[in-house]
C-alpha positions as CSV (number, residue, x, y, z in Angstrom):
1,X,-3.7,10.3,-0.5
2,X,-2.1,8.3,-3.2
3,X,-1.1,11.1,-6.1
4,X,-1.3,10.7,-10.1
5,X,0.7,14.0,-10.7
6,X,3.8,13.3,-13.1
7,X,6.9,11.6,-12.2
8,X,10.5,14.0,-13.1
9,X,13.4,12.5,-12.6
10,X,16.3,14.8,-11.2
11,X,19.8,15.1,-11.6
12,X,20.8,17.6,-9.1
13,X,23.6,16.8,-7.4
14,X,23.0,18.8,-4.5
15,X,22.8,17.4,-1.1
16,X,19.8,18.2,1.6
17,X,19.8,18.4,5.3
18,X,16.9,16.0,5.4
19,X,17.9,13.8,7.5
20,X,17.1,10.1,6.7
21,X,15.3,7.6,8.5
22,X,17.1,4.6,8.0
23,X,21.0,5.7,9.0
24,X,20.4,9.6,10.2
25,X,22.8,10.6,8.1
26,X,22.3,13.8,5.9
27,X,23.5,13.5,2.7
28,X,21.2,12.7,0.1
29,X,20.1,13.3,-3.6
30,X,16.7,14.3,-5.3
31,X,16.0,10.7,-6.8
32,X,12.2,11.8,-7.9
33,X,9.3,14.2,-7.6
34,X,6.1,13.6,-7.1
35,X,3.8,16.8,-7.3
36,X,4.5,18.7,-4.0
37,X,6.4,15.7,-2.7
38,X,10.4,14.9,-2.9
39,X,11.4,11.8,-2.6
40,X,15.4,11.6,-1.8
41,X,18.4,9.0,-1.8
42,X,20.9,8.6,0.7
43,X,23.8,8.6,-0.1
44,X,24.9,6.7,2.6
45,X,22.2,3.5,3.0
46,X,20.3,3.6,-0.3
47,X,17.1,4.4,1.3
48,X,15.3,6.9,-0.9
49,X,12.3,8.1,1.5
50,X,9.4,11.0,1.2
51,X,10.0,14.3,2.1
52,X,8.0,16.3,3.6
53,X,6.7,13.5,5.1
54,X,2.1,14.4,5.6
55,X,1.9,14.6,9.4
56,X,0.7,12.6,11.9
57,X,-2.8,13.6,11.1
58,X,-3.0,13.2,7.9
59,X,-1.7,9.5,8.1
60,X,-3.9,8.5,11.0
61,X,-7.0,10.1,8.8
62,X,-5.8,8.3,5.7
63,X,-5.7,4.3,7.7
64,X,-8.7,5.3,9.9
65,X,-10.5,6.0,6.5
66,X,-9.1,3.1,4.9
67,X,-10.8,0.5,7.5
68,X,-13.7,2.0,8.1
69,X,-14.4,1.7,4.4
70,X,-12.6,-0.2,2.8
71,X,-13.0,0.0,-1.5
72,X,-13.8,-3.6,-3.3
73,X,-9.8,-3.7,-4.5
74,X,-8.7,-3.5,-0.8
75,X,-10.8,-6.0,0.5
76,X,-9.6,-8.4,-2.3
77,X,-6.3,-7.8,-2.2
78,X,-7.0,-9.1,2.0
79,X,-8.4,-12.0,0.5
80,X,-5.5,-13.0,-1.6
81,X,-2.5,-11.9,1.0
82,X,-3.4,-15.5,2.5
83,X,-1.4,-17.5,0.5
84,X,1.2,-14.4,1.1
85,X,0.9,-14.7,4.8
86,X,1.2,-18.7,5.0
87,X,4.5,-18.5,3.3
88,X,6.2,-15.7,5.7
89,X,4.4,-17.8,8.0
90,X,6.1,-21.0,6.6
91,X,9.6,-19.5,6.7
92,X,9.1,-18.4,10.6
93,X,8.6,-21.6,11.7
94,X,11.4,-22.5,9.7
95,X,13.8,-20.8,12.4
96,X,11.3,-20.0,15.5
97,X,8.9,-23.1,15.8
98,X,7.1,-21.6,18.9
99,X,7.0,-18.9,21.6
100,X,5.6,-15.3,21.4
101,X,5.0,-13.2,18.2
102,X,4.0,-9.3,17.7
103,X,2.5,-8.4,14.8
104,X,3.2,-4.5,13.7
105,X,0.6,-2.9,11.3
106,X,-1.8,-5.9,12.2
107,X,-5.0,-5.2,10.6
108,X,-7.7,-7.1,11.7
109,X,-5.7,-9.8,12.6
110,X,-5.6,-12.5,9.9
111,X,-2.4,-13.3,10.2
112,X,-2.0,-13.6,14.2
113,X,-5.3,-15.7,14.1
114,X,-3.1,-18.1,11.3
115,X,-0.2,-18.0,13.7
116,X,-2.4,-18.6,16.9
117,X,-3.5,-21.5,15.0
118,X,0.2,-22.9,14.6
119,X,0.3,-22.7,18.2
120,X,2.6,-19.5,18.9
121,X,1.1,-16.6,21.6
122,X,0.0,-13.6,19.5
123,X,-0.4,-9.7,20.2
124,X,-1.3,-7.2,17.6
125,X,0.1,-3.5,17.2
126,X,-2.0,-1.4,15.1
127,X,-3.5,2.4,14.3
128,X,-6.2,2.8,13.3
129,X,-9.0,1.7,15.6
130,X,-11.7,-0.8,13.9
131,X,-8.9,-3.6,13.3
132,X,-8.4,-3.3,16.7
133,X,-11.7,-3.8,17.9
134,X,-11.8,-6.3,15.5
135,X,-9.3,-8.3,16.8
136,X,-10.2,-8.0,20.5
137,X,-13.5,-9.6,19.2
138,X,-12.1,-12.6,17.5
139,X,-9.6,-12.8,21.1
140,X,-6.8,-11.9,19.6
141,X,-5.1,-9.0,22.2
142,X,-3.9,-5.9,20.7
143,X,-2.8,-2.4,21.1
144,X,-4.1,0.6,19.5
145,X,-1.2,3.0,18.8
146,X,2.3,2.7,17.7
147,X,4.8,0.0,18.6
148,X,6.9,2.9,20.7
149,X,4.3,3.3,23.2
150,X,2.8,-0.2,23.3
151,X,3.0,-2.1,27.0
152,X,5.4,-4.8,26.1
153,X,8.4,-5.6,28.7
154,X,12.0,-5.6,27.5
155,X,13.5,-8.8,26.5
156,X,9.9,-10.5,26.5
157,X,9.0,-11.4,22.6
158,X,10.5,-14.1,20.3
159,X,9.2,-12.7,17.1
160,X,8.2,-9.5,15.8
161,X,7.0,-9.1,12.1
162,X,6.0,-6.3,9.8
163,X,4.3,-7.4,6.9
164,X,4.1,-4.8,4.7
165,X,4.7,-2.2,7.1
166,X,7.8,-0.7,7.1
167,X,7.6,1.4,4.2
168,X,4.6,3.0,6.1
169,X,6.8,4.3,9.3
170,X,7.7,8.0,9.8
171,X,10.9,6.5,11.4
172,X,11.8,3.0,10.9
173,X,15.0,2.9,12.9
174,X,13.1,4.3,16.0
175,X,10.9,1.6,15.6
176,X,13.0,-1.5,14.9
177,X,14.9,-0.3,17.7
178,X,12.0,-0.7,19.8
179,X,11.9,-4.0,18.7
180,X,15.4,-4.7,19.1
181,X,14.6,-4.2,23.0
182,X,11.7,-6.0,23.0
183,X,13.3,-9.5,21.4
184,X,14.9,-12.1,23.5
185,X,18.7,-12.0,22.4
186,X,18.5,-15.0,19.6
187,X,14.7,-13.4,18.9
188,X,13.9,-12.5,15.1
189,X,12.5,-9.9,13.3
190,X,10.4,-10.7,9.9
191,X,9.3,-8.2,7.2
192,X,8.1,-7.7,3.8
193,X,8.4,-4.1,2.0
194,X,8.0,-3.4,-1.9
195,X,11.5,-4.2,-3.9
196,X,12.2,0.0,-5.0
197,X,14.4,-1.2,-7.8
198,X,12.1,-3.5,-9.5
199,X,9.4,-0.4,-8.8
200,X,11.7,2.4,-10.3
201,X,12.4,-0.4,-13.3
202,X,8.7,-0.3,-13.9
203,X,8.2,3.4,-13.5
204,X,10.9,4.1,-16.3
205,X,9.6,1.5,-18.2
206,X,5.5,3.2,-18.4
207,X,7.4,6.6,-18.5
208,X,9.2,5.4,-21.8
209,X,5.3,4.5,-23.0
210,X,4.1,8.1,-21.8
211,X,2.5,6.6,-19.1
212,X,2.3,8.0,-15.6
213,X,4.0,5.2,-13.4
214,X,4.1,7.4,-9.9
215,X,1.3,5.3,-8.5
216,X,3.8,2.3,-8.0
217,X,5.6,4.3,-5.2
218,X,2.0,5.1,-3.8
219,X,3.9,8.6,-2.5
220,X,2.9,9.7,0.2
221,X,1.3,7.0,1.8
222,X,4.6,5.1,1.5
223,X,7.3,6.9,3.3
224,X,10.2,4.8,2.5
225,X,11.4,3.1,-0.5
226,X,13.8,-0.4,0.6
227,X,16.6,-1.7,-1.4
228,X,17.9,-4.8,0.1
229,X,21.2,-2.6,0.4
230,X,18.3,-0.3,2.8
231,X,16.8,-2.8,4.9
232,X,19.8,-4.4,5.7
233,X,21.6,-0.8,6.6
234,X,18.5,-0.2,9.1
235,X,18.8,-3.5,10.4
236,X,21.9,-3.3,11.2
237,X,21.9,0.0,12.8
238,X,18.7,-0.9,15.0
239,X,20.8,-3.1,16.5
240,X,20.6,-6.9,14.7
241,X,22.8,-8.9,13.0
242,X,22.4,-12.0,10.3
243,X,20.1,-9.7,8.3
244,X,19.1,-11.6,4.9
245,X,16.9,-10.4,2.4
246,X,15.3,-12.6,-0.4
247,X,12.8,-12.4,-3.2
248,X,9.3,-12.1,-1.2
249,X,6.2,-14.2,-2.0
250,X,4.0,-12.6,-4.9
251,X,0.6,-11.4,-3.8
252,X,-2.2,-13.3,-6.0
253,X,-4.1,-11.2,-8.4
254,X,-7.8,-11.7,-10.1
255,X,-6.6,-12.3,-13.7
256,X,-5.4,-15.7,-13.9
257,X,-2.5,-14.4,-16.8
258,X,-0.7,-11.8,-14.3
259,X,-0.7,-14.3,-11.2
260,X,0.5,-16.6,-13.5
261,X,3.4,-14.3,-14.7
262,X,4.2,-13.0,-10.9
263,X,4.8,-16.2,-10.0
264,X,6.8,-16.8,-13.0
265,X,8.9,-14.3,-11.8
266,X,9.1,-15.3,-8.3
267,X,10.6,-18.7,-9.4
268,X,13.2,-16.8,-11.8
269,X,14.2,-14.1,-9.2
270,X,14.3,-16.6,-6.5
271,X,16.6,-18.8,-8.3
272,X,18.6,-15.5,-9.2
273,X,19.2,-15.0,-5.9
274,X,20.3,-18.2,-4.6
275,X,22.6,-18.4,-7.5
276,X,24.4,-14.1,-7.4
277,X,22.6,-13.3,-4.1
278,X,20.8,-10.7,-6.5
279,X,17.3,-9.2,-5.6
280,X,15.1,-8.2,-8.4
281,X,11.6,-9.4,-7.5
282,X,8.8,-7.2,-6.8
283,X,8.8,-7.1,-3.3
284,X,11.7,-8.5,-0.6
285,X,11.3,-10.8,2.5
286,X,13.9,-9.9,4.8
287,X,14.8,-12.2,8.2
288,X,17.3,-10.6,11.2
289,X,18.4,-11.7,14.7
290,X,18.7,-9.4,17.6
291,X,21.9,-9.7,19.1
């Protein structure tokens, strides 16, 4: 579902009744378009997000294809998120040492088995259905479905994480709202999403070399496009509060040169951020508390 067609940037100031996912407002901007696909910025939150957006069927086709077979570049890139998983991990136990965790967009459950292992109670959330039964196998519990309709009691879960997820949801305030009524008050709520900025820096930079950079936004698989300006605006209108974003982990690539220079850049933007509170990494770990 990922599309190669050309990237045009817009500059039509006209305004769309789309209304966006992160705030609800409706005032937003063509920001880029992918073949048949717009992708818009609002005006209001900085989120710029896919519309149309496929439907429900045509996402649920796209991950249930996915698992069931997966190419050789997805099932490395599962091999190396583990050094990616033990630092979000790291940083959790940083500010919740034990107590219950829900994992949204689970997979097959590497991560929960890692974080059943540091001794916290785990429960997976995912779509499509292999990962699920793949879970249940290795005793990890799970639900198959979305996190809206999954049996969990109000008020019941210390952490809730999305790694690499929220760029995936048709509505990503619906959904951390559901886990805004899920947490403990004092609970937290972990994610990781792609840094848009540092993506559009990279588009404009292969579209100056006549290259075709849409792929980075992977439109229309990704539905939403995060500034840290974004996640924080969604965060705080789900319904938390001490939302902070910061340079996320690199994931680990085959050739030794790239890793090399994404951890480079991990160590600069990291130390850019602690110093200006500036974001320009390629991807953003955010942390938030439910109130």
């Amino acid at each position: 579902m990922t599309l190669n067609a050309s990237v045009e940037r817009s500059d039509s100031r006209s305004s769309t009744l789309a209304r966006c996912p992160c705030c609800e407002a409706t005032a937003a901007r063509v920001f880029l378009v992918v073949g048949k696909y717009r992708m818009l910025r609002c005006a209001v939150c900085d989120l710029v997000y896919v519309y149309p957006q496929p439907t429900d069927d045509e996402l649920s086709a796209f991950y249930e294809s996915y698992f069931e077979a997966p190419s050789a570049d997805a099932v490395r890139l599962a091999e190396n998120r583990e050094p990616v998983l033990r630092s979000c991990l790291g940083r959790i136990q940083g500010l919740v040492s034990t107590g219950s965790m829900v994992d949204v967009g689970a997979a097959h459950g590497d991560y929960l088995e890692m974080a059943r292992s540091a001794g916290y109670g785990v429960f997976g959330i995912e779509l499509a259905s292999q990962p699920c039964s793949d879970m249940l196998t290795r005793g990890i519990p799970c639900y198959n479905g979305s996190l809206e309709d999954a049996p969990i009691e109000r008020s019941s879960v210390d952490v809730i994480t999305f790694w690499d997820t929220l760029e995936h949801l048709p509505e990503p305030l619906v959904t951390l709202r559901k886990a805004r009524d899920i947490l403990r008050p004092g609970g937290y709520a972990f994610a990781t999403v792609p840094n848009r900025r540092f993506q559009t820096a990279l588009v404009d930079a292969e579209r100056l070399l006549g290259r075709d950079g849409s792929r980075r936004f992977e439109v229309p698989v990704h539905l939403n496009h995060f500034s840290a300006r974004a996640l924080r605006a969604v965060l705080e209108h789900a319904g938390f509060e001490d939302a902070r974003v910061r340079p996320g982990y690199p994931s680990p690539v085959r050739r030794r040169l790239v890793h090399n220079a994404k951890r480079s850049l991990y160590t600069l933007a990291s130390a850019a951020n602690t110093l200006t509170g500036v974001n320009f990494g390629n991807s953003l770990f955010l942390s938030a508390r439910a109130t």
